[in-house]
Backbone as CSV, one residue per row, in Angstrom:
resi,resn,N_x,N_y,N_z,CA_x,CA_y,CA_z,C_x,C_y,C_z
1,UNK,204.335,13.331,113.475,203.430,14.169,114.276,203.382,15.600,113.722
2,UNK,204.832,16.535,113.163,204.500,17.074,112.865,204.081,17.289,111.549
3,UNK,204.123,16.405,110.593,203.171,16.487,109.571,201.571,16.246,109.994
4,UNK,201.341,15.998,110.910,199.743,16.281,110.800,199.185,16.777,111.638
5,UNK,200.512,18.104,111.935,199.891,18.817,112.504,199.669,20.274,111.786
6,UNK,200.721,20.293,110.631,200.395,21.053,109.505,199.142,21.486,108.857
7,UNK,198.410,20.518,108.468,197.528,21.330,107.954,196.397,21.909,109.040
8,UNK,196.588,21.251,110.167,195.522,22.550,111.238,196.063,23.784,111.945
9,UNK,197.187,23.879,111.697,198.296,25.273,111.436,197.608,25.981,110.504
10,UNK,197.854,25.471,109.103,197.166,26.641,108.273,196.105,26.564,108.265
11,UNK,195.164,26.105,108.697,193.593,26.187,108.426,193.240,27.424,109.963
12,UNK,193.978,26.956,110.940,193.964,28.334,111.948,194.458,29.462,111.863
13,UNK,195.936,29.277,110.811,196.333,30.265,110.263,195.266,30.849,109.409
14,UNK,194.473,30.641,108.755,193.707,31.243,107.625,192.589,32.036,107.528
15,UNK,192.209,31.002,109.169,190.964,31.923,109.642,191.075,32.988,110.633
16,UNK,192.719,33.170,111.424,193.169,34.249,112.247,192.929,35.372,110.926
17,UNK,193.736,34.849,109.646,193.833,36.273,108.771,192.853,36.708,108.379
18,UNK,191.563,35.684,107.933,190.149,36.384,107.792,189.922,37.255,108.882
19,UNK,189.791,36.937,109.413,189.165,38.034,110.687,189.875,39.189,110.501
20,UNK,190.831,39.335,110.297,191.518,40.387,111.122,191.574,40.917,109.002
21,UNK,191.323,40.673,108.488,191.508,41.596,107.347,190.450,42.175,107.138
22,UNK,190.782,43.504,106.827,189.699,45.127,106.350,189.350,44.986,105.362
23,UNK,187.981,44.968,104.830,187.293,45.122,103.443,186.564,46.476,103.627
24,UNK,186.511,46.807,102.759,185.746,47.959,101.982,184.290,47.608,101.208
25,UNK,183.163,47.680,101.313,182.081,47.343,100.867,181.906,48.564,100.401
26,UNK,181.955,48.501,99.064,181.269,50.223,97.798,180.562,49.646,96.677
27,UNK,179.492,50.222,96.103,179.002,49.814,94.824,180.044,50.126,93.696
28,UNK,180.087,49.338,92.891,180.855,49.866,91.071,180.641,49.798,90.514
29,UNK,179.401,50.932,90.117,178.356,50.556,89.096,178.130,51.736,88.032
30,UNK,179.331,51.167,87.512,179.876,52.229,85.933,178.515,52.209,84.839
31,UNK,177.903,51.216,84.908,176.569,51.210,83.398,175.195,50.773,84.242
32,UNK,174.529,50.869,83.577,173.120,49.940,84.465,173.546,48.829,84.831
33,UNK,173.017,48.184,85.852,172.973,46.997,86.368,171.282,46.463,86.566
34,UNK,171.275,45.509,86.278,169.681,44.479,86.335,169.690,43.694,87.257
35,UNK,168.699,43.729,87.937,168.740,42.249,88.747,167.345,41.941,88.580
36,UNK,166.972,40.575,88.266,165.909,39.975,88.717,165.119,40.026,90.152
37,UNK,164.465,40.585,90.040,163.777,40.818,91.898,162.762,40.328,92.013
38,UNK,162.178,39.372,92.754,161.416,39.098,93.595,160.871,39.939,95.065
39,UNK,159.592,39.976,95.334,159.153,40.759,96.164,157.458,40.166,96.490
40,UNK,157.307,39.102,97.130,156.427,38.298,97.158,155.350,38.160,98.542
41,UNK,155.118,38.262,98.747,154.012,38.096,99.945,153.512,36.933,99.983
42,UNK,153.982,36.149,101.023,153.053,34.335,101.838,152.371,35.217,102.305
43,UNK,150.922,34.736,102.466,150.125,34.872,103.208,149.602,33.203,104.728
44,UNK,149.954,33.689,105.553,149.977,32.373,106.369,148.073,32.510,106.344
45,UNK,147.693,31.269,106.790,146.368,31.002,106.934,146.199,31.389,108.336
46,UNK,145.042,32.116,108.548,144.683,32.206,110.145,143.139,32.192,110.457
47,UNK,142.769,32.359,111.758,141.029,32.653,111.586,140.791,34.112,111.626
48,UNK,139.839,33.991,111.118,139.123,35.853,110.904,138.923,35.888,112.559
49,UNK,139.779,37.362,112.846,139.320,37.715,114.322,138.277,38.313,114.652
50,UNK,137.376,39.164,115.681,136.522,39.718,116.141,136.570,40.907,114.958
51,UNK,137.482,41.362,115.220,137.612,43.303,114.795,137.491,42.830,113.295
52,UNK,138.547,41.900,112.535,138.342,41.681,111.360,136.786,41.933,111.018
53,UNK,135.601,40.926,111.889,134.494,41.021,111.625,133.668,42.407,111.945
54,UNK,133.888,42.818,112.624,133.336,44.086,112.892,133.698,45.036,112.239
55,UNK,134.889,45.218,111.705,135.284,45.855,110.691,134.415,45.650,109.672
56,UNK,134.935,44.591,109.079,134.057,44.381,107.279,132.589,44.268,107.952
57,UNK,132.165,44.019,108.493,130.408,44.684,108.899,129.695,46.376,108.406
58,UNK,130.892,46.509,108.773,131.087,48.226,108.612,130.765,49.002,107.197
59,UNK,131.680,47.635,106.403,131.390,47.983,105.166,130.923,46.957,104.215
60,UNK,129.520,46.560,104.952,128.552,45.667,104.277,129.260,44.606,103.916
61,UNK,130.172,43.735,104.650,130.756,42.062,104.755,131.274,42.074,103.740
62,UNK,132.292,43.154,102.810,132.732,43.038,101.532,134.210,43.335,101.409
63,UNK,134.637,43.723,102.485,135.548,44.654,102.244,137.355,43.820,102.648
64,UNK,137.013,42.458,103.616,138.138,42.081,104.233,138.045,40.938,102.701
65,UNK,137.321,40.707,101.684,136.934,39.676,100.842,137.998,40.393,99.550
66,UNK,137.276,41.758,99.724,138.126,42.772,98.336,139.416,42.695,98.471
67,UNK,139.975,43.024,99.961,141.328,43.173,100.255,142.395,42.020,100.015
68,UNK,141.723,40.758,100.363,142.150,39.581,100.892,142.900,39.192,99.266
69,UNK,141.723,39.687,98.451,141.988,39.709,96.949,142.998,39.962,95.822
70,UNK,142.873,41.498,96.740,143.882,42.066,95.616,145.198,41.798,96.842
71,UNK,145.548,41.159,97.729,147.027,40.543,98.548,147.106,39.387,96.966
72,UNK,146.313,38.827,96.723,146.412,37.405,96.381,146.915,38.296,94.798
73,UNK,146.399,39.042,93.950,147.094,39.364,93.304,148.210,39.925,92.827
74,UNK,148.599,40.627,94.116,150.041,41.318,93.865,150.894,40.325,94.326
75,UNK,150.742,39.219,94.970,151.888,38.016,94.985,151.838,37.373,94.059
76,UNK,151.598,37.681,92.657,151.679,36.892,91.643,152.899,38.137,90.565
77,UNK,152.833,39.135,91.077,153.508,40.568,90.211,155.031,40.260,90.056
78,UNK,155.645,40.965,89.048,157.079,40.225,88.637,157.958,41.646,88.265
79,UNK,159.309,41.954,89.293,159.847,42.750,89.321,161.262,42.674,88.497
80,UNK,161.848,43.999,88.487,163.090,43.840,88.099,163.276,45.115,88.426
81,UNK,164.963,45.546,89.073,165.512,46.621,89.449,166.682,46.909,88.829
82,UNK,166.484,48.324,88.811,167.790,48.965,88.284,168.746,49.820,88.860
83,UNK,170.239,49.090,88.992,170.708,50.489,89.670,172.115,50.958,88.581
84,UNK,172.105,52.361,88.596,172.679,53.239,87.373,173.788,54.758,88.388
85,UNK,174.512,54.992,87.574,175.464,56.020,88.317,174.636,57.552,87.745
86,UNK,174.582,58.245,88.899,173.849,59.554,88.569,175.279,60.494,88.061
87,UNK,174.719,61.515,87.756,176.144,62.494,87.205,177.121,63.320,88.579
88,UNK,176.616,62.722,89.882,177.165,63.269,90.766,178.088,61.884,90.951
89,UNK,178.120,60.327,90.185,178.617,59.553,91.023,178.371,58.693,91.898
90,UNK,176.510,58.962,92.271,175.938,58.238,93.695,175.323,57.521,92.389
91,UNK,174.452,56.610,93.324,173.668,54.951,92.820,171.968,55.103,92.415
92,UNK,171.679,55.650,91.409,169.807,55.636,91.620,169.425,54.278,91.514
93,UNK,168.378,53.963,92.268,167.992,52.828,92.170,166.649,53.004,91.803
94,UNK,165.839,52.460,91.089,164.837,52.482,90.533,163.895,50.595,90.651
95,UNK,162.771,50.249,91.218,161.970,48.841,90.750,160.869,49.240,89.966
96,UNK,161.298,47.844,88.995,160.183,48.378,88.067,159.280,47.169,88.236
97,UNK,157.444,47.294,87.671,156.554,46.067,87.361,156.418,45.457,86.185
98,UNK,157.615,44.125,86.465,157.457,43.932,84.900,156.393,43.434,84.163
99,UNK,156.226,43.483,82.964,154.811,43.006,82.179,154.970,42.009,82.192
100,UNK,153.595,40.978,82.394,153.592,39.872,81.963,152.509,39.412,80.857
101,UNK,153.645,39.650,79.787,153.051,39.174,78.593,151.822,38.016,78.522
102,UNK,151.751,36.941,79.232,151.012,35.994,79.377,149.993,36.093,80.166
103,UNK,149.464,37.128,80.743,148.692,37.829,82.047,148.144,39.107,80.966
104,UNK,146.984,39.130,80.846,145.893,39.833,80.124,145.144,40.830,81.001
105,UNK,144.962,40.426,81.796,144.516,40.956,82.919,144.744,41.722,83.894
106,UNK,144.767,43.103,84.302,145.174,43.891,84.727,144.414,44.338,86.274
107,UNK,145.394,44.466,86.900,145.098,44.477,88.333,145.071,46.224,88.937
108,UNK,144.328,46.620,90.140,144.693,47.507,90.575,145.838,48.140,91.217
109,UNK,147.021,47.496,91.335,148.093,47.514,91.652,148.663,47.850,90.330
110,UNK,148.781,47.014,89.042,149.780,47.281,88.012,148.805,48.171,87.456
111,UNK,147.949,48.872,87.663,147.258,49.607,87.017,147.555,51.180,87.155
112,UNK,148.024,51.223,88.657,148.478,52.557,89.067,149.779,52.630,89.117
113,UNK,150.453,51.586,88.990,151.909,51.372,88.452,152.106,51.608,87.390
114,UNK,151.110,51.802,85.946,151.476,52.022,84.262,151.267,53.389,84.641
115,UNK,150.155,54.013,85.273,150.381,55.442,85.336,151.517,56.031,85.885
116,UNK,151.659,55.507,86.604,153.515,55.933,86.559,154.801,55.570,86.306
117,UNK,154.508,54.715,84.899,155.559,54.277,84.393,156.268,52.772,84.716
118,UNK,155.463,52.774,85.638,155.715,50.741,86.398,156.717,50.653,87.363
119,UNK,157.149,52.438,87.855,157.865,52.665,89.191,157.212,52.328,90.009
120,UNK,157.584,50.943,90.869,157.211,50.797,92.203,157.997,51.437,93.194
121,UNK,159.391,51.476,93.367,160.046,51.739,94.364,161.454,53.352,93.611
122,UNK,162.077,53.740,94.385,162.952,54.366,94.015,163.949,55.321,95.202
123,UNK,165.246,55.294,94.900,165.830,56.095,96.089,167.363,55.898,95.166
124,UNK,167.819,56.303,95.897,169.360,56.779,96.119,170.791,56.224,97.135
125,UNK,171.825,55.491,96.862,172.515,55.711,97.607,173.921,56.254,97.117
126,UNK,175.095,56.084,98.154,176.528,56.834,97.861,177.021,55.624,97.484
127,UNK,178.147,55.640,97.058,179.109,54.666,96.453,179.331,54.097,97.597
128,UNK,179.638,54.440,98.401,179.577,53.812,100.276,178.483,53.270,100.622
129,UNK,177.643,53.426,100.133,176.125,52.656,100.400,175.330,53.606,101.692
130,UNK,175.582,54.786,101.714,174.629,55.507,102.396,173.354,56.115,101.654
131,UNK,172.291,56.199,102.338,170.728,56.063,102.501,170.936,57.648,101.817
132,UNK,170.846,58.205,100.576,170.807,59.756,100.428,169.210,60.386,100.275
133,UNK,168.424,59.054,99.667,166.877,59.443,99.677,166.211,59.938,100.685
134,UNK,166.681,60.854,101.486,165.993,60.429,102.949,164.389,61.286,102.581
135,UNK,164.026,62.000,101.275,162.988,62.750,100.650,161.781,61.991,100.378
136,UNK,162.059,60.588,100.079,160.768,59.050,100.015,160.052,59.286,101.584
137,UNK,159.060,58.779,101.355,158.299,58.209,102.469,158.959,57.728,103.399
138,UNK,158.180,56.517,104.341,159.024,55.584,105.130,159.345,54.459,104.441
139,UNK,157.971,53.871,103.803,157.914,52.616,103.803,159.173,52.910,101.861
140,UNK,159.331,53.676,101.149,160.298,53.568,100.087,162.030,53.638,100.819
141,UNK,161.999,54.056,101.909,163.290,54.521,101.822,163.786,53.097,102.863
142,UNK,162.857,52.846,103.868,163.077,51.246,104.341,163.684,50.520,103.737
143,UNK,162.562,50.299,102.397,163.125,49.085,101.472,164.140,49.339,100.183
144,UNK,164.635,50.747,100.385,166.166,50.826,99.581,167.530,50.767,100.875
145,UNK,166.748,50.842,102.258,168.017,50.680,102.749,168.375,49.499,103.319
146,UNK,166.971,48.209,103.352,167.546,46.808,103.838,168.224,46.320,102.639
147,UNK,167.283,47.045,101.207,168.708,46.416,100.289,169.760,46.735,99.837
148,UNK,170.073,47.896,99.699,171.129,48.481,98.890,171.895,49.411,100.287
149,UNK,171.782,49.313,101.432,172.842,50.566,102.238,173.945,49.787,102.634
150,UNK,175.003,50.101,102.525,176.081,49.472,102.737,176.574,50.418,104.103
151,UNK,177.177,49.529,104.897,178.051,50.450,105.962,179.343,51.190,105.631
152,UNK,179.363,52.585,106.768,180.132,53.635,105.340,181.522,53.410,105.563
153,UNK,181.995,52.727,106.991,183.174,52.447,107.507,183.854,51.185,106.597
154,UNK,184.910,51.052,106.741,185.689,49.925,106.372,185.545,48.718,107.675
155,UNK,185.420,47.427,106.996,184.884,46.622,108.434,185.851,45.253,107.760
156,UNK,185.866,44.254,109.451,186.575,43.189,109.278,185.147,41.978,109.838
157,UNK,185.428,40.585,109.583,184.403,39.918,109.839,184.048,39.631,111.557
158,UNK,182.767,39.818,111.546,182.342,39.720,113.143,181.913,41.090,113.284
159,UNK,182.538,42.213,112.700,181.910,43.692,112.969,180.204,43.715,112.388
160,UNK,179.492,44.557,113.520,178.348,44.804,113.324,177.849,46.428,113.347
161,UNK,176.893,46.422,111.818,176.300,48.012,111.915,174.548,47.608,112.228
162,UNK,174.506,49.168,111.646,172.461,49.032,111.330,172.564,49.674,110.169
163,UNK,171.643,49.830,110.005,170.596,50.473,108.906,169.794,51.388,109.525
164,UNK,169.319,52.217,108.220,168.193,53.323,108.955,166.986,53.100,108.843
165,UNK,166.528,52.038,109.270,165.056,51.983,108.737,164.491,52.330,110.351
166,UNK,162.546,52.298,109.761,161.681,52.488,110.999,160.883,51.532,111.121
167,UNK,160.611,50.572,110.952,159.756,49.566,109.889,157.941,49.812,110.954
168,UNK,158.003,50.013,111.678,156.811,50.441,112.423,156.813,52.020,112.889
169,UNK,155.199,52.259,112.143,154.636,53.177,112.075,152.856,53.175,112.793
170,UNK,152.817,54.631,113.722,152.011,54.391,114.120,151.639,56.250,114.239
171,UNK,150.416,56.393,114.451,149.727,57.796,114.740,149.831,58.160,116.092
172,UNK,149.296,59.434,116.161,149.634,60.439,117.480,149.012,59.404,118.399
173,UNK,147.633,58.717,117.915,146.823,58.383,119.181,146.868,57.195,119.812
174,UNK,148.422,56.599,119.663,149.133,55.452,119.613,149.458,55.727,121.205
175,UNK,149.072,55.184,122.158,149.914,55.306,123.379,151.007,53.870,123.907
176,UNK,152.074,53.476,123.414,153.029,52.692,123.728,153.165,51.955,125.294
177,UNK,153.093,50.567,125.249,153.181,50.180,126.797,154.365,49.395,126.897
178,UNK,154.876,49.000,125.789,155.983,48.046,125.749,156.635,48.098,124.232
179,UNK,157.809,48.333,124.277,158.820,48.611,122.515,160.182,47.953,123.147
180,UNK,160.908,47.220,121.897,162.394,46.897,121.770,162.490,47.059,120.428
181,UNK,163.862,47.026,119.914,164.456,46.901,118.415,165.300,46.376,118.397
182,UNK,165.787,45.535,117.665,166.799,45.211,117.293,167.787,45.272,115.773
183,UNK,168.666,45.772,115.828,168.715,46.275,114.383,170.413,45.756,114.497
184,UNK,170.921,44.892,113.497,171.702,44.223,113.485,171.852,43.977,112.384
185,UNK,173.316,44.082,111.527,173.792,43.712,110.069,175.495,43.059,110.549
186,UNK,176.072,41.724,110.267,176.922,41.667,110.489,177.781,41.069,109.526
187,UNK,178.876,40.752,109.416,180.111,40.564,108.247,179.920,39.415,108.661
188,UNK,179.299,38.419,108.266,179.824,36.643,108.668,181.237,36.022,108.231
189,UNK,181.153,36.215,107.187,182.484,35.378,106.631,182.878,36.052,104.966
190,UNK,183.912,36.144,104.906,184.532,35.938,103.268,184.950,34.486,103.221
191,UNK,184.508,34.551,101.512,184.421,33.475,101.182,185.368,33.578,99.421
192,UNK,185.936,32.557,98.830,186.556,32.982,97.444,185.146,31.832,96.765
193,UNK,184.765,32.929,95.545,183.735,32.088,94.428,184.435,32.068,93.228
194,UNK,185.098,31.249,92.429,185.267,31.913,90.992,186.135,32.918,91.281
195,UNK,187.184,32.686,91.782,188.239,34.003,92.046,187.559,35.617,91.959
196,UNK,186.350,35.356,92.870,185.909,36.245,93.195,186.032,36.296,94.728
197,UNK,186.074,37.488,95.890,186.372,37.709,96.870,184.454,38.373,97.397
198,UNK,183.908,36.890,97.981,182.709,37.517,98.586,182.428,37.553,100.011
199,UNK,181.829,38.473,100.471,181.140,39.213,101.887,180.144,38.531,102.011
200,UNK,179.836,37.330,102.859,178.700,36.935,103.572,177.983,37.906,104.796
201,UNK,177.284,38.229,104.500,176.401,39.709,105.180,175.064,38.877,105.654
202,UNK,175.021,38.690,107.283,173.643,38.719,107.983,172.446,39.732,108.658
203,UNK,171.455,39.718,107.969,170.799,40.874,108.939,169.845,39.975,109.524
204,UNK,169.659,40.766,110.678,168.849,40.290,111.987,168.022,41.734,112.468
205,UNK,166.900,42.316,111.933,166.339,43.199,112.257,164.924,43.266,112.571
206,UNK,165.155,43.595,113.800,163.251,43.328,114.728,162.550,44.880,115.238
207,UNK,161.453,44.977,115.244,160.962,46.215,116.014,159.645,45.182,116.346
208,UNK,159.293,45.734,117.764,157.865,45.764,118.519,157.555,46.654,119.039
209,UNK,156.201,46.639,119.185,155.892,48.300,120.502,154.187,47.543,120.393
210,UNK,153.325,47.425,121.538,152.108,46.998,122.311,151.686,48.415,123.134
211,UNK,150.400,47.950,123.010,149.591,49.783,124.023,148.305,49.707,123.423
212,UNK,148.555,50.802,123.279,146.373,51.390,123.300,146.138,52.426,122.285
213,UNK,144.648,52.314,121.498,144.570,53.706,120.745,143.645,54.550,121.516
214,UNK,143.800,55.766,121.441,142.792,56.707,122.433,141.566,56.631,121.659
215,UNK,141.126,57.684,121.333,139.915,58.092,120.610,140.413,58.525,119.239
216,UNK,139.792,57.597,118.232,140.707,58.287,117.119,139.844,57.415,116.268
217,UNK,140.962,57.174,114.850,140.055,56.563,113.551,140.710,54.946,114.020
218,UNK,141.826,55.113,114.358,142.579,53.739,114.400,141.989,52.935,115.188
219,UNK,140.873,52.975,116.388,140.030,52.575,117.169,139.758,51.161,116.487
220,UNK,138.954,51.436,115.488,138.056,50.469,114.545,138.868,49.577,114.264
221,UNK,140.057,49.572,113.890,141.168,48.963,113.431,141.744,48.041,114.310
222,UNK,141.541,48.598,115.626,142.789,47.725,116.617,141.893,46.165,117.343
223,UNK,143.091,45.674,117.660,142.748,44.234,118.115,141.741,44.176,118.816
224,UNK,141.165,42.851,119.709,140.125,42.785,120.631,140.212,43.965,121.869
225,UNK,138.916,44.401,122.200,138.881,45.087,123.136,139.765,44.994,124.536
226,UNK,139.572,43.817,125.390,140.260,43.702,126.362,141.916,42.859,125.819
227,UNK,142.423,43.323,124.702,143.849,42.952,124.753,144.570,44.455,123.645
228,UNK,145.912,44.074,124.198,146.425,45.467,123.690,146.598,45.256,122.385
229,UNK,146.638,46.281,121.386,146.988,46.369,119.908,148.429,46.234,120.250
230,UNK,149.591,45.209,119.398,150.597,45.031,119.234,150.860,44.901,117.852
231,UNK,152.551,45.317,117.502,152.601,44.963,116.320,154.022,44.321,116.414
232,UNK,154.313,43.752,115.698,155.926,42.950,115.618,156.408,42.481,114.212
233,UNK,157.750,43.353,113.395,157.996,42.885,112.183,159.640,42.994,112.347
234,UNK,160.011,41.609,111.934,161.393,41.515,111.535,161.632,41.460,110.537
235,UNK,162.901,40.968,110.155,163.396,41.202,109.001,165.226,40.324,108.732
236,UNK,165.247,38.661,108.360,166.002,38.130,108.282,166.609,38.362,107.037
237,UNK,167.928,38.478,106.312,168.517,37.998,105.175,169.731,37.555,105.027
238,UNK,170.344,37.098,104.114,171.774,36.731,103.851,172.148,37.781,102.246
239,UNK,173.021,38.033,102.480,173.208,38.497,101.063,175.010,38.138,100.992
240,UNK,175.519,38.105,99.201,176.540,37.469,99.106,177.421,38.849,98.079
241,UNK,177.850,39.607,98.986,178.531,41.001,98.138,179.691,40.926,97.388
242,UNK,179.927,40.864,96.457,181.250,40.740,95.231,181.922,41.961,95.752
243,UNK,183.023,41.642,96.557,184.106,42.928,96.762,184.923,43.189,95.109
244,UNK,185.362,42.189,94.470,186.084,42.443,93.378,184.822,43.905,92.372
245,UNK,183.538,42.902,92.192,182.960,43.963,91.489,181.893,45.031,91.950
246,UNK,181.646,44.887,93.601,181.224,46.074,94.045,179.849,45.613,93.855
247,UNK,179.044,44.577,93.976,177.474,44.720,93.541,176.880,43.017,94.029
248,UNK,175.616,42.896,94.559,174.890,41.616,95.109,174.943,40.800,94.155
249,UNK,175.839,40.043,94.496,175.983,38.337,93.911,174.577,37.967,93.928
250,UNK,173.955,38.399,95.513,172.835,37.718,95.843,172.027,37.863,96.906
251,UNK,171.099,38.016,97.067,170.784,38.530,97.964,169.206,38.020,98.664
252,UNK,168.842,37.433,99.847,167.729,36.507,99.778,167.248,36.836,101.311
253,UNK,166.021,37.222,101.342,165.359,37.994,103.193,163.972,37.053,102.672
254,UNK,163.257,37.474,104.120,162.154,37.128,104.625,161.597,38.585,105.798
255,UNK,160.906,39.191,105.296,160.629,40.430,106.260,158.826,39.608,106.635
256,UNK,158.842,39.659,107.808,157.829,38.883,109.065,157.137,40.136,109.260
257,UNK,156.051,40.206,109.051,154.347,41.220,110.013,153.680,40.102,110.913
258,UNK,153.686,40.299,112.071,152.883,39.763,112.941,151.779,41.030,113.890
259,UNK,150.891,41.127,113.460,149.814,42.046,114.279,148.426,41.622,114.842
260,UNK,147.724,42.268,115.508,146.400,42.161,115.933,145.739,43.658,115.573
261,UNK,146.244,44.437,114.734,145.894,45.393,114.327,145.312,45.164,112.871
262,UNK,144.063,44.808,112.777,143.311,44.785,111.458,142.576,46.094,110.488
263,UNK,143.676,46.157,109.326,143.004,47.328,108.338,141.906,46.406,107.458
264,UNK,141.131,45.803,107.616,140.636,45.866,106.301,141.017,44.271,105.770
265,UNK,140.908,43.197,106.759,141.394,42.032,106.031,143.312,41.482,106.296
266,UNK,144.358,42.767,106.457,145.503,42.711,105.984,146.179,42.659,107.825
267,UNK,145.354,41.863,108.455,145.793,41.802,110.258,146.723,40.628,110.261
268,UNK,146.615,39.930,111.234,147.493,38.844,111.276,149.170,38.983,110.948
269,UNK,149.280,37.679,110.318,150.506,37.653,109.790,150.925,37.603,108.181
270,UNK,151.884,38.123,108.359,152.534,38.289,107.001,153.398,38.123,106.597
271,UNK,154.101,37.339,105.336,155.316,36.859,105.160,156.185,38.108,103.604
272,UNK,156.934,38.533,103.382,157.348,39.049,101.736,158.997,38.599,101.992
273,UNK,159.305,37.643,100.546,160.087,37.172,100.788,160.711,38.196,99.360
274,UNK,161.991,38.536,99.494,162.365,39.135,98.898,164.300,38.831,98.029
275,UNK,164.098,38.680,96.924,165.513,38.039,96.157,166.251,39.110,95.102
276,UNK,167.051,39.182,95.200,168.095,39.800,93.960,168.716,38.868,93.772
277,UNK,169.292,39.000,92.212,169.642,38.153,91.465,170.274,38.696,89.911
278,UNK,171.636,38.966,90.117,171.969,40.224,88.323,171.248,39.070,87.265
279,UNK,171.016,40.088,86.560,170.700,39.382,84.612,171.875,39.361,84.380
280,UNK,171.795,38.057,83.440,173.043,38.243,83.173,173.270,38.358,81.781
């Protein structure tokens, strides 16, 4: 009996000590580092709504056709990111558009991307993984902190932080009738790979907010008349953090747009599925 009761001793033994042991999550990123990135947009199928139509009416039935277009071309675009130690010690991160040699054809997207060098994205963090860009926009500094911000505390598994993002944005003439968030990053499990020591990391991050536009430009834009303009975008991932070497084993989301707020074709829903992956 008590041999078999041994090995569910240590298997409870093993997972009391996971829990209760402190990791440190820091980047260690002595030379460049590469990763293969993905950054993709599903487009789900839906029907053209009212406003959609009244919209592109607006601009002679052409305009939700143009848009719809160039979505369909930038989910074909092929990234790669770099992150490098600045002379203070912190992390620049830089995405670039990579060329595709086999693609002749040049889009309005990679077009204003060669004028600036094929920087799509760029920011900053600390060796701790804090957000230092806070000088970017919204929508740049968002997407350096669902990927690259690390929490600055030392944590054990089951502990939960956030992130600083805003992921919804709206103008003065936005009047709010209903908002929640949820902003959630948690330590799932360590795991050993290859006598490597990895951080299973879940995020679970939601924002909504529903209401009304007053008198403004956004008017034209918003959902059917008798229902409120809402917007709703989460943001699922797993990522797999190398404590030994400080940097994403791996890293794999799905960030969700669900709206009735139509710019121009780009209403509805929206999928960008997003991957890291080092070169190796």
């Amino acid at each position: 009996m008590k041999r078999l009761l041994l090995p569910f001793l240590f298997i409870a033994f093993s997972v009391n000590a996971q829990q209760k042991e402190i990791v440190d999550l820091k980047w260690k990123i002595s030379d460049t580092l590469t990763y293969k990135t993905v950054m993709k947009d599903i487009m789900v199928p839906q029907e053209e709504s009212k406003s959609e139509k009244q919209t592109d009416t607006l601009f002679g039935g052409k305009a939700n056709d143009f848009f719809k277009k160039m979505q369909e071309q930038t989910a074909n675009l092929k990234y790669e990111t770099k992150l490098y130690p600045d002379k203070n010690g912190n992390i620049d991160i830089a995405m670039f558009l990579k060329a595709d040699k086999t693609d002749t054809t040049e889009t309005l997207f990679s077009g204003m991307a060669k004028m600036n060098g094929n920087v799509v994205l760029r920011g900053k963090v600390s060796t701790e993984g804090e957000l230092l860009s806070f000088y970017y926009k919204s929508s740049q500094t968002n997407l350096i902190a669902i990927l690259f911000e690390l929490p600055k505390e030392p944590i054990k598994v089951g502990d939960e932080w956030s992130l600083k993002v805003d992921l919804i944005s709206m103008d003065q003439n936005f009047v709010a009738d209903t908002l929640y968030r949820k902003n959630k990053v948690r330590l799932e499990k360590i795991i050993e790979q290859n006598g490597d020591k990895i951080a299973v990391i879940k995020y679970d991050i939601e924002e909504y907010v529903s209401g009304d536009f007053g008198n403004g430009l956004m008017t034209m834009f918003a959902g059917e008349s008798d229902k409120e303009t809402y917007m709703k975008i989460s943001h699922k991932a797993t990522g797999l953090f190398s404590l030994n070497k400080g940097f994403w084993f791996e890293y794999d989301g799905i960030m969700e747009v669900d709206t009735n707020l139509s710019m121009m074709g780009m209403g509805g829903k929206k999928r960008t599925e997003f991957k890291l992956t080092p070169e190796k």
